[in-house]
C-alpha positions as CSV (number, residue, x, y, z in Angstrom):
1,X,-7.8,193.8,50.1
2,X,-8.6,190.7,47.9
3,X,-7.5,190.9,44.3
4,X,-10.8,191.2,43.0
5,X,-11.6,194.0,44.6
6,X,-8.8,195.6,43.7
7,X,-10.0,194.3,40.0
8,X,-13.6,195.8,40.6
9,X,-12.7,199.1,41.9
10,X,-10.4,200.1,39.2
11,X,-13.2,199.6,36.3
12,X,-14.9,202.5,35.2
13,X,-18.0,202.9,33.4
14,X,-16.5,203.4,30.4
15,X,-15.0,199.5,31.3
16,X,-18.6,198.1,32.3
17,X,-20.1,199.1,29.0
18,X,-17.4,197.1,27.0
19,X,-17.4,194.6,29.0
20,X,-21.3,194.2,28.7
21,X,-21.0,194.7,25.2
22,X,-18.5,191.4,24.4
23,X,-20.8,189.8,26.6
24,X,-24.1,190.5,24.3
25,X,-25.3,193.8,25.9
26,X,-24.9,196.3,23.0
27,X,-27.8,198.4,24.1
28,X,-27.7,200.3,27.7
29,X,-29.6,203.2,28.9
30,X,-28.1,205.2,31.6
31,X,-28.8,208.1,34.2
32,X,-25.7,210.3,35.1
33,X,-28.4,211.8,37.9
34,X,-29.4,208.8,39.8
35,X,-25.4,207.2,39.0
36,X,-27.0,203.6,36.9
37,X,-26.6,201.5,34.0
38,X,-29.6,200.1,32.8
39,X,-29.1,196.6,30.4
40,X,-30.8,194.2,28.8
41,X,-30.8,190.9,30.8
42,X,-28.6,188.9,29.7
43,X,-28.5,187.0,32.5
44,X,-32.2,185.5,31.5
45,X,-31.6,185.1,27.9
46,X,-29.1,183.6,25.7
47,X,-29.5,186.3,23.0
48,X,-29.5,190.2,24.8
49,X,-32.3,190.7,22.0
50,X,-34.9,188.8,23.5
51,X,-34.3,190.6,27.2
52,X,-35.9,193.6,28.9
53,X,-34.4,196.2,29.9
54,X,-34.1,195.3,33.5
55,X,-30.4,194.9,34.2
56,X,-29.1,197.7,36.5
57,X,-25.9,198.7,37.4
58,X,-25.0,201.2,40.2
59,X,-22.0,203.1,39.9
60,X,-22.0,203.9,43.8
61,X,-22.0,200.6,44.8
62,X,-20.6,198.7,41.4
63,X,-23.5,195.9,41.6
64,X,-25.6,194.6,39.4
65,X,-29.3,194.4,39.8
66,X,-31.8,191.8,38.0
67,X,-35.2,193.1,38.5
68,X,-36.9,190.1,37.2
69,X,-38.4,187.7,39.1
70,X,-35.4,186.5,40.6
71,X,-34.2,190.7,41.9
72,X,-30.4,188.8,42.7
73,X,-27.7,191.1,42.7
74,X,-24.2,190.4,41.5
75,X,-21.0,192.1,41.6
């Protein structure tokens, strides 16, 4: 197993949040039910204020989702 993925599987949720938080995303929603993270995009917009909530992160897979008009996913 690669380093990283040895980085990315020991984050919780708990870790994301912070992390997303130093990076600008102060605000999340999220559904324990369905297992995701919802954020502002930050990955559109220089300040998290001026994003839409369309940031998803899902806790199965530990990806990201931008469901703007680009839809990429990161990890």
């Amino acid at each position: 197993m690669l380093e990283y993925e040895k980085i990315k599987e020991s984050l919780t949720i708990n870790d994301i949040i912070r992390i997303m938080d130093f990076l600008g995303a102060k605000e999340y929603q999220r559904n324990e039910f369905k297992g995701f993270l919802i954020f502002k995009t930050i990955c559109h917009n220089v300040e998290a204020d001026n994003g839409s909530f369309k940031l998803y992160y899902y806790e199965e897979n530990q990806k990201f989702v931008c469901y703007t008009d680009c839809s990429k996913s990161y990890d």
